[in-house]
N, C-alpha and C positions, 0 to 999 in steps of 0.2 A: 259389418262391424268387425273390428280387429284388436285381438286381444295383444299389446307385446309385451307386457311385463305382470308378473302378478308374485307377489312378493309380501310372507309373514312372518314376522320376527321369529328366529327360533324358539325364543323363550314362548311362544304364540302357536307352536306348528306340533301338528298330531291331534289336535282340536276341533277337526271341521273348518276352519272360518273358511280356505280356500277354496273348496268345495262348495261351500254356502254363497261365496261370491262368485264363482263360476255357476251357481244353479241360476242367481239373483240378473247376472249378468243374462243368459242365455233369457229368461223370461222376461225381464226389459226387453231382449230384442224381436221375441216374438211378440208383444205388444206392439210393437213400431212395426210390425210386420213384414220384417228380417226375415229370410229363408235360409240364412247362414251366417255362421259367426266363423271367423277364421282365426287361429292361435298362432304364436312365434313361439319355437318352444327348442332346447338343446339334446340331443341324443338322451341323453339321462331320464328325461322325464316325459319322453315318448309315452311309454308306458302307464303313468300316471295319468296324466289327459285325455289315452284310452278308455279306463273307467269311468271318464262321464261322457261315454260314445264322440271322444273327437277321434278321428280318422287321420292317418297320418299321408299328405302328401305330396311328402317326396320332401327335399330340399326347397328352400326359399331363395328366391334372387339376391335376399339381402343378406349384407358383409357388414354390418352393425358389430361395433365392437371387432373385427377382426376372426368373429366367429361364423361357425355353419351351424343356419338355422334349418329346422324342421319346419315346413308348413303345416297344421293343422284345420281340420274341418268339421264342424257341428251343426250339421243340417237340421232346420229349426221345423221343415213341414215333410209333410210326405209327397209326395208326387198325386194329385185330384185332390188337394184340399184345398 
């Protein structure tokens, strides 16, 4: 599964929802049993998506918009589960 946009009105942000839908998201996908969700994310917000254990790696192939994306990764199982 591949996250590429996740977007809450400012008048909305500082609130949880983001977070609530990246937690919502991630547990949908380990239901379907997903072993990874993968993020598109901007320099900026590297950091942010770190705190809910996404991994950053490296650059993405895609030129979407004219920008450079971050690949992201959120490993849904452990390794003998």
């Amino acid at each position: 599964m591949v996250i590429f946009s996740l977007s809450v009105l400012p008048d909305y942000r500082r609130r949880g929802i983001a977070g609530a839908l990246l937690r919502r998201f991630a547990d949908d996908a380990r239901k379907q049993g997903r072993e990874t969700v993968l993020l598109l994310c901007k320099d900026e917000l590297v950091g942010y998506y770190s705190r809910f254990g996404f991994k950053d790696r490296g650059f993405s192939d895609s030129e979407h918009g004219g920008v450079q994306w971050h690949e992201m990764a959120l490993p849904l199982r452990n390794h003998g589960e």
